[in-house]
KOLPABA-840612 format. One record per atom (N, C-alpha, C, CB): residue number from 1; atom name; x, y, z. Coordinates in Angstrom, 1 decimal, m for minus. Glycine has a CB too. Layout:
// KOLPABA-840612
(NUM, 'CA', (X, Y, Z))
...
// end
This chain:
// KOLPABA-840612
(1, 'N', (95.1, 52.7, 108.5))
(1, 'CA', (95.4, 52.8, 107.0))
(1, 'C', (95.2, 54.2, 106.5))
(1, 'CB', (94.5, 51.8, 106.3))
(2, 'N', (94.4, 54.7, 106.7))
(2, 'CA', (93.8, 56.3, 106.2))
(2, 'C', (94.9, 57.1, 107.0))
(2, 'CB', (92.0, 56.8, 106.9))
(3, 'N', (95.6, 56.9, 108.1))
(3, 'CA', (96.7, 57.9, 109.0))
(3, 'C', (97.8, 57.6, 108.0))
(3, 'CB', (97.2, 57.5, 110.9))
(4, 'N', (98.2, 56.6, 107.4))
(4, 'CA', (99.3, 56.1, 106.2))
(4, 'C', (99.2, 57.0, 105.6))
(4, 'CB', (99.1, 55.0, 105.4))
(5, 'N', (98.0, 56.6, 105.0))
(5, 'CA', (97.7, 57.5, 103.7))
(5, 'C', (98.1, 59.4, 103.7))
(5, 'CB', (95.9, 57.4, 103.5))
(6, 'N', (97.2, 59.5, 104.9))
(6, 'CA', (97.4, 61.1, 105.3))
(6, 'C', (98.8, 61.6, 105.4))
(6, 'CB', (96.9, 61.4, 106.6))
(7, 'N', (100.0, 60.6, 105.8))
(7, 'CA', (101.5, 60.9, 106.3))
(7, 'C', (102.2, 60.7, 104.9))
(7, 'CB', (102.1, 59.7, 107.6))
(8, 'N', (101.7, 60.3, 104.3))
(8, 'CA', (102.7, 59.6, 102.9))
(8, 'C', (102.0, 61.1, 102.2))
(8, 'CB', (102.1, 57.3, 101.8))
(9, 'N', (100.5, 61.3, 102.0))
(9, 'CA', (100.7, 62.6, 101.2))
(9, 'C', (101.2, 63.6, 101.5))
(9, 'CB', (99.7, 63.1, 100.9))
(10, 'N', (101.6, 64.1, 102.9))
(10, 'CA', (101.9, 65.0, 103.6))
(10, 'C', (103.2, 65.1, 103.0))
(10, 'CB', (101.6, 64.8, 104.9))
(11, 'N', (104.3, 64.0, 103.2))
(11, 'CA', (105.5, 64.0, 103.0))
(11, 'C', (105.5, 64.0, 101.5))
(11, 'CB', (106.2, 63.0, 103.7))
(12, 'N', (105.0, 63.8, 101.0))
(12, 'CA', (105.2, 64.1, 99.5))
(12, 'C', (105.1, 65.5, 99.1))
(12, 'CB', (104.2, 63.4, 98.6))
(13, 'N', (103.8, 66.1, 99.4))
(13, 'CA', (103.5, 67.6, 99.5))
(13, 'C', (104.7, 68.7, 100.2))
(13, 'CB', (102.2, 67.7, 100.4))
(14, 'N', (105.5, 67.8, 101.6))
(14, 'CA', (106.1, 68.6, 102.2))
(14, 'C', (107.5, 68.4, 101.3))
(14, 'CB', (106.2, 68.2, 103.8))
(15, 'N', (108.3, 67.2, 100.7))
(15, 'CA', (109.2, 67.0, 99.4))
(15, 'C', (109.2, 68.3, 98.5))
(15, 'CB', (108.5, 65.6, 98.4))
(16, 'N', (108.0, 68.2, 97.6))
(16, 'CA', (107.6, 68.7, 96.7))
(16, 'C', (107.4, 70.4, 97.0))
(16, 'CB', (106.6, 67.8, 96.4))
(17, 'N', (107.0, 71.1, 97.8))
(17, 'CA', (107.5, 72.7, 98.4))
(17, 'C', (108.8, 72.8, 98.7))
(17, 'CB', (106.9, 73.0, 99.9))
(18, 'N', (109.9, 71.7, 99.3))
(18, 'CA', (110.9, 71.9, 99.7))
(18, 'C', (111.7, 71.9, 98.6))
(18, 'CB', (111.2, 71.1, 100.5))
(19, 'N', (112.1, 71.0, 97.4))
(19, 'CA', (111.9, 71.2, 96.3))
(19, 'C', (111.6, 72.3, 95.1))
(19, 'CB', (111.4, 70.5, 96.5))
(20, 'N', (110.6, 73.0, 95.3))
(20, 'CA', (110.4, 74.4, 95.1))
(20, 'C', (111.0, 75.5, 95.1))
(20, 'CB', (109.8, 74.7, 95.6))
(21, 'N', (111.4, 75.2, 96.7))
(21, 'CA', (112.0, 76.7, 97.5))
(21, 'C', (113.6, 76.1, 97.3))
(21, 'CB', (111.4, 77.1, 99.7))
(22, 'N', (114.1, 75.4, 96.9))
(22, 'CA', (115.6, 74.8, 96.8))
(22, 'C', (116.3, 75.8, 96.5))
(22, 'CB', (115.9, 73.6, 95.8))
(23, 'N', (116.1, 76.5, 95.3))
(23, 'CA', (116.9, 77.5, 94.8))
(23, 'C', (115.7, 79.4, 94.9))
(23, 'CB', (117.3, 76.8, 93.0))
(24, 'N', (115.4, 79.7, 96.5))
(24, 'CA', (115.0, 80.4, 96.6))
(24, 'C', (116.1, 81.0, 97.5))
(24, 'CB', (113.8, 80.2, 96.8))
(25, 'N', (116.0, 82.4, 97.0))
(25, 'CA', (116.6, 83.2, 97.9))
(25, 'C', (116.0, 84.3, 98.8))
(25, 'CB', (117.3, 83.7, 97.2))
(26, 'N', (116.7, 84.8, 99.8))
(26, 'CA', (115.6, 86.5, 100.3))
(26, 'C', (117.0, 87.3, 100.5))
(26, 'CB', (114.1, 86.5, 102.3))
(27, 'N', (116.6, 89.2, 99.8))
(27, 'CA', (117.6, 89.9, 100.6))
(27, 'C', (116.8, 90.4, 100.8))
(27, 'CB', (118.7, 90.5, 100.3))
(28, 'N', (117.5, 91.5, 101.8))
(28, 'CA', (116.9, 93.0, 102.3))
(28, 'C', (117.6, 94.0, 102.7))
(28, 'CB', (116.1, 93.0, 103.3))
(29, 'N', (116.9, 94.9, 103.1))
(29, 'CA', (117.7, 96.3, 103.1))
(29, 'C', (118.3, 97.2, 101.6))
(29, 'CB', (119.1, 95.9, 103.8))
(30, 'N', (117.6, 96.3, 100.3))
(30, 'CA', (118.3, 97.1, 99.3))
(30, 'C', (117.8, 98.2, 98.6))
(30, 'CB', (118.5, 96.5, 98.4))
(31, 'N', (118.5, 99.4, 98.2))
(31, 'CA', (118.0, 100.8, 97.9))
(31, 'C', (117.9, 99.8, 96.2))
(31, 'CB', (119.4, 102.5, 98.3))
(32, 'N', (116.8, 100.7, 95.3))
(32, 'CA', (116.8, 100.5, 93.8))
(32, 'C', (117.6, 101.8, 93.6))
(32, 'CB', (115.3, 100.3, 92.9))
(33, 'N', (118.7, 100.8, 92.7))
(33, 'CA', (119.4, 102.1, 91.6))
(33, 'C', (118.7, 102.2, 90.5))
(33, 'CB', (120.8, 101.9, 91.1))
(34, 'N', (118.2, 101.1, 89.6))
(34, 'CA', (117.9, 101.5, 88.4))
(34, 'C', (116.9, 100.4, 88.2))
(34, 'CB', (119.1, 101.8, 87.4))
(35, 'N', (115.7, 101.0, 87.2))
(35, 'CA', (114.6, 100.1, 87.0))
(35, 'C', (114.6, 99.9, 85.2))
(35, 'CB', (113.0, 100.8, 87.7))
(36, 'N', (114.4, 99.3, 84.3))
(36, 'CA', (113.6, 99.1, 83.0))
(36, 'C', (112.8, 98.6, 82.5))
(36, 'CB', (114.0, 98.9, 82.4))
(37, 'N', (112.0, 98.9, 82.0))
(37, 'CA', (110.8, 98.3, 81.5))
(37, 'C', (110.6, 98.4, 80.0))
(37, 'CB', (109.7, 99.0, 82.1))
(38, 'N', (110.5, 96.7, 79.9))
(38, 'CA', (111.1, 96.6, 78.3))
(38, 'C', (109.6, 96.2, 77.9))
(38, 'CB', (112.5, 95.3, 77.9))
(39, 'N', (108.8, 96.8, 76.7))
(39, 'CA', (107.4, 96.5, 75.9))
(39, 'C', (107.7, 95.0, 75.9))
(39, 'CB', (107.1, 97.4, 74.1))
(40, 'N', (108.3, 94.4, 76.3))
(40, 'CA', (107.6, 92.8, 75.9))
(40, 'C', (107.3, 92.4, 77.0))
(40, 'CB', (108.6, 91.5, 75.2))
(41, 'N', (107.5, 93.4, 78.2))
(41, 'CA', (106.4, 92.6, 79.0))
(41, 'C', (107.5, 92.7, 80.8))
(41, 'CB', (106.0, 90.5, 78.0))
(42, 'N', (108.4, 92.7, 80.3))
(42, 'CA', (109.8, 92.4, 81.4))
(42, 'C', (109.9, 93.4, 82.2))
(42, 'CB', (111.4, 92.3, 80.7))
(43, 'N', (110.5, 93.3, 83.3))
(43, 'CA', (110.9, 94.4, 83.9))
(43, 'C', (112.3, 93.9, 84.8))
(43, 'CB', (109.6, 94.9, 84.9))
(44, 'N', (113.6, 94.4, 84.7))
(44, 'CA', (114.9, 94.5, 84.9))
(44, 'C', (115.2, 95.7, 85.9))
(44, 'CB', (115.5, 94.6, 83.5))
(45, 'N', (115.7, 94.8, 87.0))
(45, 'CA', (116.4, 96.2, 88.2))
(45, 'C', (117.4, 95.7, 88.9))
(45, 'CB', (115.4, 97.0, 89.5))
(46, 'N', (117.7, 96.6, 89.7))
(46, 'CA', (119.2, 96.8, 90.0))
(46, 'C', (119.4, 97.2, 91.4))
(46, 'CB', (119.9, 97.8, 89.0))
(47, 'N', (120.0, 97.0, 91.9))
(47, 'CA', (120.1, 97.3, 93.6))
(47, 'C', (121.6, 97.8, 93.7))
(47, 'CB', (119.7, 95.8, 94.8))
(48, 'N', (121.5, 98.4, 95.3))
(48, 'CA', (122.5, 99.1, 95.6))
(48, 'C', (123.6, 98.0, 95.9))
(48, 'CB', (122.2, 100.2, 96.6))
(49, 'N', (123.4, 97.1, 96.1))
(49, 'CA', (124.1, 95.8, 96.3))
(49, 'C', (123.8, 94.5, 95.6))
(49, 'CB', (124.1, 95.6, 97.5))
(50, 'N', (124.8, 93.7, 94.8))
(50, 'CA', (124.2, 92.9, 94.5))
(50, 'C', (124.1, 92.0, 95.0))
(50, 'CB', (124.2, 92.8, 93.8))
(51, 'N', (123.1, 91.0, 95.4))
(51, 'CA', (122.8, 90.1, 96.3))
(51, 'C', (123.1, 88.7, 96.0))
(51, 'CB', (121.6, 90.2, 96.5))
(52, 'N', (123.1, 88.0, 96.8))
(52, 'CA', (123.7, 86.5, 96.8))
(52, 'C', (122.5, 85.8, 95.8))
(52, 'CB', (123.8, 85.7, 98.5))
(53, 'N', (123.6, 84.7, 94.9))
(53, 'CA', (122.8, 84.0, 94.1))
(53, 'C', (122.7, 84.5, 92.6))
(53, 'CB', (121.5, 84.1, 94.7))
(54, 'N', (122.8, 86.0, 92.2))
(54, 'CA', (122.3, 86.7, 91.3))
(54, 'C', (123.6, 87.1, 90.2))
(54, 'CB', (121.6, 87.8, 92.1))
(55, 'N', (123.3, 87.4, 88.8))
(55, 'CA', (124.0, 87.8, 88.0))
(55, 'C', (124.0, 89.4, 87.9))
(55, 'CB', (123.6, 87.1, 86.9))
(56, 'N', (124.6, 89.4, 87.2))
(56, 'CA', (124.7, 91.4, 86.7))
(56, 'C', (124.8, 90.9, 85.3))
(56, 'CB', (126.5, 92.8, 87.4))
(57, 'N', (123.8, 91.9, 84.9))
(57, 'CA', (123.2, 92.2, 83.4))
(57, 'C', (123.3, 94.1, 83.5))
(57, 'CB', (121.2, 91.3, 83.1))
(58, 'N', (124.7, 94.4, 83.5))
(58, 'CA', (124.8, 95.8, 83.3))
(58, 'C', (124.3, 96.5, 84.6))
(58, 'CB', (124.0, 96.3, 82.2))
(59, 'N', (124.3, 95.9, 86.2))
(59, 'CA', (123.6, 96.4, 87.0))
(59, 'C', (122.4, 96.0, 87.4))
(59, 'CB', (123.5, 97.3, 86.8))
(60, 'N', (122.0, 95.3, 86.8))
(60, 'CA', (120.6, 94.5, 86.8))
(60, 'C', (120.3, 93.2, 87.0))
(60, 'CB', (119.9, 94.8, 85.8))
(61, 'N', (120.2, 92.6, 88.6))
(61, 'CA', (120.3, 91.4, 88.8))
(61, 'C', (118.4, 90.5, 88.8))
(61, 'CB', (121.3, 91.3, 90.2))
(62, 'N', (117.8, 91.0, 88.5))
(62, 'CA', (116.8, 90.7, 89.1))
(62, 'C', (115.2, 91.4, 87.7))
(62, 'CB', (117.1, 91.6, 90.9))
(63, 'N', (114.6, 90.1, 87.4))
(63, 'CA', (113.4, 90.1, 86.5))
(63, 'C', (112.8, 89.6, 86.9))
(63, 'CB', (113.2, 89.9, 85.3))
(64, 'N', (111.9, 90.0, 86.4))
(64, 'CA', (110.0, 89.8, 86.3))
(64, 'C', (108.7, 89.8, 85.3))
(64, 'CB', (109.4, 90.6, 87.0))
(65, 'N', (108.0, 89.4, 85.1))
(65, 'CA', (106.9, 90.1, 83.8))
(65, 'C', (105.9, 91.0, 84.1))
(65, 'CB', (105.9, 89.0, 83.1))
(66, 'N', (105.8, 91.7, 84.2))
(66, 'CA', (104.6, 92.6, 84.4))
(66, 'C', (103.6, 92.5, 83.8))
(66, 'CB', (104.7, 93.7, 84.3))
(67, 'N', (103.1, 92.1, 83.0))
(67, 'CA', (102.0, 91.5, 82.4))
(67, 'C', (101.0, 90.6, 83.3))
(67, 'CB', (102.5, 90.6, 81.4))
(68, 'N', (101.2, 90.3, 83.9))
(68, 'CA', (100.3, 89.5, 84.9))
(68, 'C', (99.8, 90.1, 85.9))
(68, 'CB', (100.9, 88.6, 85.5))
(69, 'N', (99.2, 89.8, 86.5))
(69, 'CA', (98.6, 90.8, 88.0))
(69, 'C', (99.6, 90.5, 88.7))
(69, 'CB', (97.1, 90.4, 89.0))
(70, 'N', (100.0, 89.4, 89.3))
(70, 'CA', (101.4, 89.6, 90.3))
(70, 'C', (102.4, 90.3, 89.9))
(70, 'CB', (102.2, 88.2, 90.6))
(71, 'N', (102.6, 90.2, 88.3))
(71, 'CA', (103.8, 91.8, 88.1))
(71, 'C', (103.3, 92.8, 88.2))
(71, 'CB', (104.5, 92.1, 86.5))
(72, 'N', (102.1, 93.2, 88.0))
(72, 'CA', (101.9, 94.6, 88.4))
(72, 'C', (101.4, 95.2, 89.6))
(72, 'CB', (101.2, 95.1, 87.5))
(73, 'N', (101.6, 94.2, 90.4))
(73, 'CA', (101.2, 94.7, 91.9))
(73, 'C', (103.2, 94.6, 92.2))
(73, 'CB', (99.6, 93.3, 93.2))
(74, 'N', (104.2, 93.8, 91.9))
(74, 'CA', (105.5, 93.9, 92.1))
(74, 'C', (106.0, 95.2, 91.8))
(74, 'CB', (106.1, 92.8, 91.5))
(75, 'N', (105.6, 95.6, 90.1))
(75, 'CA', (105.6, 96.9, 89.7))
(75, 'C', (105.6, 97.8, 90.6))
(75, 'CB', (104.6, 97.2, 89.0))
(76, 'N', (104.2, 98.1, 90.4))
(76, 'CA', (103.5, 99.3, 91.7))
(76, 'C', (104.5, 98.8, 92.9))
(76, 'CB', (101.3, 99.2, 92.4))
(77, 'N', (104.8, 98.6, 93.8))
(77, 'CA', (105.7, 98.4, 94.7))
(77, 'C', (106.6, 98.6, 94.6))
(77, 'CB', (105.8, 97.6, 94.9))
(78, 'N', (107.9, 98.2, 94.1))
(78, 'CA', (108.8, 98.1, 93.1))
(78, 'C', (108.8, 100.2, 92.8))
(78, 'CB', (108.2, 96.8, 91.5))
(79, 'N', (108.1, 100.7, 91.8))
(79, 'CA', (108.3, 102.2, 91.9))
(79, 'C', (108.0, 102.6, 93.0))
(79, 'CB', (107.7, 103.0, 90.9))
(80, 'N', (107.3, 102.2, 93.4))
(80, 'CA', (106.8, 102.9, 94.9))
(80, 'C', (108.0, 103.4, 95.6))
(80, 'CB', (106.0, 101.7, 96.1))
(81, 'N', (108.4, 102.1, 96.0))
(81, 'CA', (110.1, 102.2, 96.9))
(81, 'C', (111.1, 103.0, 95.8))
(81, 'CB', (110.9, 100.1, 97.3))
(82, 'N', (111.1, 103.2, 94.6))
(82, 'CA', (111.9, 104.1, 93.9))
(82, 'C', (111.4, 105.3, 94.0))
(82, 'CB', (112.1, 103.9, 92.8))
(83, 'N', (110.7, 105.4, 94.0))
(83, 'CA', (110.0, 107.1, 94.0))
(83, 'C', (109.7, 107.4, 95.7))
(83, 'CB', (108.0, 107.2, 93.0))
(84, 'N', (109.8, 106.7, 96.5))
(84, 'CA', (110.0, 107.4, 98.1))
(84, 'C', (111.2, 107.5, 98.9))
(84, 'CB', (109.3, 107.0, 99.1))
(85, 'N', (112.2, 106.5, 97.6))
(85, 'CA', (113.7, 106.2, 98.2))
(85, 'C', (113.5, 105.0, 99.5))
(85, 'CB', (114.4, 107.8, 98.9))
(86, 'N', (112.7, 104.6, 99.5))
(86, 'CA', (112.6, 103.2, 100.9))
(86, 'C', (113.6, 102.3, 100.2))
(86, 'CB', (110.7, 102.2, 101.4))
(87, 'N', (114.1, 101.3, 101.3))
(87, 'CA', (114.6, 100.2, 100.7))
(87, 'C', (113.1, 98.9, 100.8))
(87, 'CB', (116.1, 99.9, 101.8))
(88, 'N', (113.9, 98.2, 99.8))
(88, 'CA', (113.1, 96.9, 99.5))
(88, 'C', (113.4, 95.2, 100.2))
(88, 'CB', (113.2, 96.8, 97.9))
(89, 'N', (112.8, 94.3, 100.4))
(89, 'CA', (112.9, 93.3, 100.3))
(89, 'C', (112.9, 92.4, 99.3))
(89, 'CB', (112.5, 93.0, 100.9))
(90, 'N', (113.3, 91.6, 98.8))
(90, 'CA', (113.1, 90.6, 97.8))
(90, 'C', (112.9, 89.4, 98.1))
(90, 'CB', (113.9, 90.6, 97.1))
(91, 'N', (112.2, 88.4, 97.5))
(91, 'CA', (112.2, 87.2, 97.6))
(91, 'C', (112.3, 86.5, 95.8))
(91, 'CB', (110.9, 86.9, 98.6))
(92, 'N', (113.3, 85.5, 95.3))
(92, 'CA', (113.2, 85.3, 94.3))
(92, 'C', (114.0, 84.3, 94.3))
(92, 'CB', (113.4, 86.1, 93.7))
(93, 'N', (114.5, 83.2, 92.7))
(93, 'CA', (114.5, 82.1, 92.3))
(93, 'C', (116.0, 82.5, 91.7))
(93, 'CB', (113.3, 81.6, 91.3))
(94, 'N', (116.9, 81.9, 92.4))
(94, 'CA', (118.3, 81.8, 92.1))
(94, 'C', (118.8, 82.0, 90.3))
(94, 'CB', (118.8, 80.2, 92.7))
(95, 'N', (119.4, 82.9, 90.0))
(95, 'CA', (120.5, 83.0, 88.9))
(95, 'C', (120.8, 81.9, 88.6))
(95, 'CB', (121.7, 83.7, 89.1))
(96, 'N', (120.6, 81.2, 87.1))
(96, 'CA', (121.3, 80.4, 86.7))
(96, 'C', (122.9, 80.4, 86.1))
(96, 'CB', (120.6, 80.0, 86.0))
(97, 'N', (123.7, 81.6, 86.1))
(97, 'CA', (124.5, 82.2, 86.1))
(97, 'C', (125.3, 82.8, 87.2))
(97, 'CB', (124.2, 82.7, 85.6))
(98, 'N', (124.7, 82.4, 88.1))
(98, 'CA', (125.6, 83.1, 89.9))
(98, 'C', (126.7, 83.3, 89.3))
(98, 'CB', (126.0, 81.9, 91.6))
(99, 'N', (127.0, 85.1, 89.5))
(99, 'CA', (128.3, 85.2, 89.4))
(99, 'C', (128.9, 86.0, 88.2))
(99, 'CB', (128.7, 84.0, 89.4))
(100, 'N', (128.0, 85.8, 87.1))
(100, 'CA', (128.4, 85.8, 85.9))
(100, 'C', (128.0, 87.5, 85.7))
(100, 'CB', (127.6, 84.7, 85.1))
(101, 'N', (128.7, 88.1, 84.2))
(101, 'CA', (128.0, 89.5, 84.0))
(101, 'C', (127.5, 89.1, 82.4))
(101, 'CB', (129.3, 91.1, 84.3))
(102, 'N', (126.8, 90.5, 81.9))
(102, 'CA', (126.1, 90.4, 80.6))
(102, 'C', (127.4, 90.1, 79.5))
(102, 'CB', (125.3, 91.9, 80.2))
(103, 'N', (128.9, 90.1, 80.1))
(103, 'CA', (129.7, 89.7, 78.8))
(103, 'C', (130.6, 88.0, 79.6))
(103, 'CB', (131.0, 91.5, 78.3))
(104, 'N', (129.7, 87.8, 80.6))
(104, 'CA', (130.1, 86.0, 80.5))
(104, 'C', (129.0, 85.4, 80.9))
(104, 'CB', (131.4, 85.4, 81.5))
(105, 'N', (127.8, 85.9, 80.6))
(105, 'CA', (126.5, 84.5, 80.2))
(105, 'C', (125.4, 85.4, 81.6))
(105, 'CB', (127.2, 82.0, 80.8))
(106, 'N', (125.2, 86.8, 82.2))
(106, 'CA', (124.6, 87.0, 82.5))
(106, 'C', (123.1, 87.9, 81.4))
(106, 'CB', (125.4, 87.3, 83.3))
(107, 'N', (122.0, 87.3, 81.6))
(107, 'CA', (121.1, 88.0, 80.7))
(107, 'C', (119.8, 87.8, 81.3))
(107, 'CB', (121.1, 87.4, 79.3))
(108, 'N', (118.6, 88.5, 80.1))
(108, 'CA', (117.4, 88.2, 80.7))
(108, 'C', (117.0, 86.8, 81.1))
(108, 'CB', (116.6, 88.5, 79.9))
(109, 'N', (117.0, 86.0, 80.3))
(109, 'CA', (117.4, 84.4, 80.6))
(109, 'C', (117.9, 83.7, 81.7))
(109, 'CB', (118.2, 84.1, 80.0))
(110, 'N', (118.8, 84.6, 82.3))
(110, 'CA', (119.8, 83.9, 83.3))
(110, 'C', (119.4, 84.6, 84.7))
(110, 'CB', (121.6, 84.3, 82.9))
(111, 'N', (118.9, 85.7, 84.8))
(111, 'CA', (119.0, 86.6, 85.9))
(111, 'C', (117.9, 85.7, 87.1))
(111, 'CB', (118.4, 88.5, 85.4))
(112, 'N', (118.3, 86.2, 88.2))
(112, 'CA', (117.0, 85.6, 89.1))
(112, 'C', (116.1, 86.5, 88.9))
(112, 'CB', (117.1, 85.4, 90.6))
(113, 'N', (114.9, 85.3, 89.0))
(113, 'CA', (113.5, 85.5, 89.1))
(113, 'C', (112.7, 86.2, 90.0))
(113, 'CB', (112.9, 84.4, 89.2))
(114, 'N', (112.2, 87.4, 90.5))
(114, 'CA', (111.4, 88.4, 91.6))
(114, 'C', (110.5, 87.0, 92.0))
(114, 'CB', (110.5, 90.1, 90.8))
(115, 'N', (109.9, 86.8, 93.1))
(115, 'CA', (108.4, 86.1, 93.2))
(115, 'C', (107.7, 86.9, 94.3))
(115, 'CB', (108.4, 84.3, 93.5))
(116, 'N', (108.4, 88.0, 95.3))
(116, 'CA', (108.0, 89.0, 95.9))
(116, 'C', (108.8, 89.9, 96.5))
(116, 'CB', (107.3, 88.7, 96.7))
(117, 'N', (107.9, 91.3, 96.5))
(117, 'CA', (108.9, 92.3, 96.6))
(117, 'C', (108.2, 92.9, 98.0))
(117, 'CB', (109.0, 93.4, 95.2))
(118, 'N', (108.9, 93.7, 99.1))
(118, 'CA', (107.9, 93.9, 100.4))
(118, 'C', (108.6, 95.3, 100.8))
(118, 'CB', (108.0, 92.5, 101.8))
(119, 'N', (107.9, 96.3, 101.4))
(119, 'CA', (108.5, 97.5, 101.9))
(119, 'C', (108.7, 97.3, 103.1))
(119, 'CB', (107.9, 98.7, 101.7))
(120, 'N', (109.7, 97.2, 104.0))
(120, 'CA', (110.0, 96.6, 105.5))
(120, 'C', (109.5, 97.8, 106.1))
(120, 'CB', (111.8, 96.3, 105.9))
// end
């Protein structure tokens, strides 16, 4: 009865991650063209390619908040790889707009979500 138990939470837990990561994406190899950092907290950038999944907001497929400790360790990272010219990895939460630009429904709102950035 208790091995039941253990398999039924497992598969729920394993559901529920899978679920999660549904609309996760990863690229790599991308140079940053352009970064912004807007006082409410956001941070908006732009790669030398844009990557699968993602909108263009003027070049800029990809936000985050910096306000938090996870944004500002993405931050620091994030300029890091701009200021030594390395390329980046990404890992992040699919565009609700795939496809779209800032004049057919691409925006802060829409863009995909950063949830990690890595220097290869």
């Amino acid at each position: 009865m208790i091995y039941k138990r253990i398999l039924m939470s497992f598969l729920v837990l394993t559901s529920v991650v899978l679920s999660l990561n549904a609309n996760a994406t990863f690229s790599g190899g991308l140079e940053i063209m352009r970064v912004r950092v807007h006082a409410e907290g956001l941070v908006l950038f732009g790669a030398s390619v844009q990557p699968a999944n993602t909108c263009s907001s003027w070049g800029e497929y990809f936000i985050f908040d910096h306000t938090t400790a996870s944004g500002k360790s993405l931050l620091s990272t994030l300029l890091t790889a701009k200021a030594s010219g390395k390329t980046i990895q990404v890992w992040y939460i699919n565009s609700t707009a795939v496809g779209t630009n800032q004049t057919s429904g691409c925006d802060s709102a829409t863009m995909a979500k950063v949830t990690g950035i890595a220097l290869p």
